[in-house]
KEKOL-219075 format. One record per residue (C-alpha): x, y, z. Coordinates in steps of 0.1 Angstrom, whole numbers, plus 5000, padded with zeros to 4 digits. Example, Ala and Ser with C-alpha at 12.3 -4.5 7.8 and 13.67 -1.06 7.14 Angstrom:
! KEKOL-219075
<site X="5123" Y="4955" Z="5078"/>
<site X="5137" Y="4989" Z="5071"/>
//
This chain:
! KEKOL-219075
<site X="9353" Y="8942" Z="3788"/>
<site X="9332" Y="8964" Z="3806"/>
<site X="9309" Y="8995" Z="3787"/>
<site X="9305" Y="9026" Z="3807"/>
<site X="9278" Y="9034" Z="3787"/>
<site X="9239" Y="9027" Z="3799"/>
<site X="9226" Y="9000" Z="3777"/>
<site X="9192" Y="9023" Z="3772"/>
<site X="9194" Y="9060" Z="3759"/>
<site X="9166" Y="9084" Z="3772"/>
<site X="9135" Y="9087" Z="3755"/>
<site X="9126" Y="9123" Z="3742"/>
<site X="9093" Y="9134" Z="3759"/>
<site X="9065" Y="9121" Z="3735"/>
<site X="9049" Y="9148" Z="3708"/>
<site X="9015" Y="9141" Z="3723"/>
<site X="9002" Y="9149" Z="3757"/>
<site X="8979" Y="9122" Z="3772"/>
<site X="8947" Y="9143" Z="3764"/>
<site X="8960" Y="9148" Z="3731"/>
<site X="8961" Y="9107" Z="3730"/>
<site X="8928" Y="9102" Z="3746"/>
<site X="8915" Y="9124" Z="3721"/>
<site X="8932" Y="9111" Z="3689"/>
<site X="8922" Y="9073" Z="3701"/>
<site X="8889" Y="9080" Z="3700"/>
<site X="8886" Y="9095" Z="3663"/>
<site X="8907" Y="9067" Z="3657"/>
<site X="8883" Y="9039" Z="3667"/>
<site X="8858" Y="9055" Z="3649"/>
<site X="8878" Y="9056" Z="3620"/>
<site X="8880" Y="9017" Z="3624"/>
<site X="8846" Y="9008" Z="3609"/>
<site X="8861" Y="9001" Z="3572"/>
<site X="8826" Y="9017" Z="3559"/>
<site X="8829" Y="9047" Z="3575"/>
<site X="8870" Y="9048" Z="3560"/>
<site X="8856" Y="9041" Z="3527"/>
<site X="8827" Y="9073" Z="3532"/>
<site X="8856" Y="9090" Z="3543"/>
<site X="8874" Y="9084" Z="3509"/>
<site X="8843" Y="9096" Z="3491"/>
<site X="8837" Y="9127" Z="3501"/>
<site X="8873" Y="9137" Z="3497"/>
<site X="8873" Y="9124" Z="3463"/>
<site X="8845" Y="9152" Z="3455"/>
<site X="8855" Y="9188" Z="3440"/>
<site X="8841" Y="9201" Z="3471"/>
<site X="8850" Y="9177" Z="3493"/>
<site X="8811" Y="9178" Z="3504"/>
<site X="8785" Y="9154" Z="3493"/>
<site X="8745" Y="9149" Z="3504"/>
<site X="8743" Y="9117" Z="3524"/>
<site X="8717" Y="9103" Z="3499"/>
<site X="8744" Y="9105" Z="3475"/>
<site X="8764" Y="9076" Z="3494"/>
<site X="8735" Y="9051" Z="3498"/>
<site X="8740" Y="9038" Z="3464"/>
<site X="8778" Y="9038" Z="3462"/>
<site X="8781" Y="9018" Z="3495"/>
<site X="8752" Y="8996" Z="3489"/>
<site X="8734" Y="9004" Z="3527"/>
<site X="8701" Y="9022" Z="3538"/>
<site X="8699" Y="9058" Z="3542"/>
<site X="8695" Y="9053" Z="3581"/>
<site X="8726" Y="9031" Z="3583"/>
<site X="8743" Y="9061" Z="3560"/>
<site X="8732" Y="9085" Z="3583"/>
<site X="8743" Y="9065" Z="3616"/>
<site X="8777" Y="9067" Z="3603"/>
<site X="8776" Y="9103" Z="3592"/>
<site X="8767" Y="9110" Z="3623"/>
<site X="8795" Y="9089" Z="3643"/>
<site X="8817" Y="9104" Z="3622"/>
<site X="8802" Y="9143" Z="3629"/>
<site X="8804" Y="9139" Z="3666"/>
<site X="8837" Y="9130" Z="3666"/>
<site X="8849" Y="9162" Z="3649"/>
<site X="8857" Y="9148" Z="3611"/>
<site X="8829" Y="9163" Z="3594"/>
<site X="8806" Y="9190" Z="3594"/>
<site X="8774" Y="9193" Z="3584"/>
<site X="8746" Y="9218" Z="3567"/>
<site X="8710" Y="9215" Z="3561"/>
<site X="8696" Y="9226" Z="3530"/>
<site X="8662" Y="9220" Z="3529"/>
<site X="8656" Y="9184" Z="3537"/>
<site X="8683" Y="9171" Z="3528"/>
<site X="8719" Y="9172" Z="3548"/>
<site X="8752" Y="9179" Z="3535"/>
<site X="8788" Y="9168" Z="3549"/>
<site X="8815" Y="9180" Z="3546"/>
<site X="8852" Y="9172" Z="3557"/>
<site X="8869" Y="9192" Z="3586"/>
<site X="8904" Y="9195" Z="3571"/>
<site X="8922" Y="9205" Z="3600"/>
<site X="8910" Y="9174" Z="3619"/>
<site X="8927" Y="9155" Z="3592"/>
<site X="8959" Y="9168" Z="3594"/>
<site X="8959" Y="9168" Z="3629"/>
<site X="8952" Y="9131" Z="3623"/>
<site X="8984" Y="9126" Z="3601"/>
<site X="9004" Y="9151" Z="3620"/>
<site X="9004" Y="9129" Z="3651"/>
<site X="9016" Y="9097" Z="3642"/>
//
């Protein structure tokens, strides 16, 4: 018995464009260092979503210069921003990057 049918229906075109993929792949990877996850967690957990990156050495148990590495990873790629006050320098989530994040997949 013979199906006229194709065995394979179309795909829709994809809700990302490749730059959009490019893009999103690379927050991703940095988003694959569990530390920088569990930051991540932190600072949302805060009223203001914001926190001083001094105020995650203790928490996560590593140096301020390792904190800061990550903070910084984590600020180039576009998930947090950042403002000095005084010496010290405050982070803060980009919300919109977030949803983008959980929009796309």
């Amino acid at each position: 018995m013979s199906n006229s049918r194709p065995c394979c229906s179309g795909l829709f075109s994809g809700k990302l464009t490749q730059s959009e993929a490019v893009d999103l792949a690379a927050i991703f990877r940095v988003l694959g260092e569990p530390v920088r996850l569990q930051m991540l967690s932190l600072i949302a957990i805060q009223p203001n979503q914001e926190v001083c990156a001094c105020e995650l050495v203790e928490p996560l148990g590593l140096s301020q210069p390792t904190i800061s590495h990550h903070l910084k990873v984590m600020y180039e790629a576009g998930l947090l921003d950042k403002q000095r006050r005084g010496t010290w320098i405050y982070y803060r989530i980009i919300t919109e990057k977030l949803i983008t994040l959980k929009e796309a997949i």
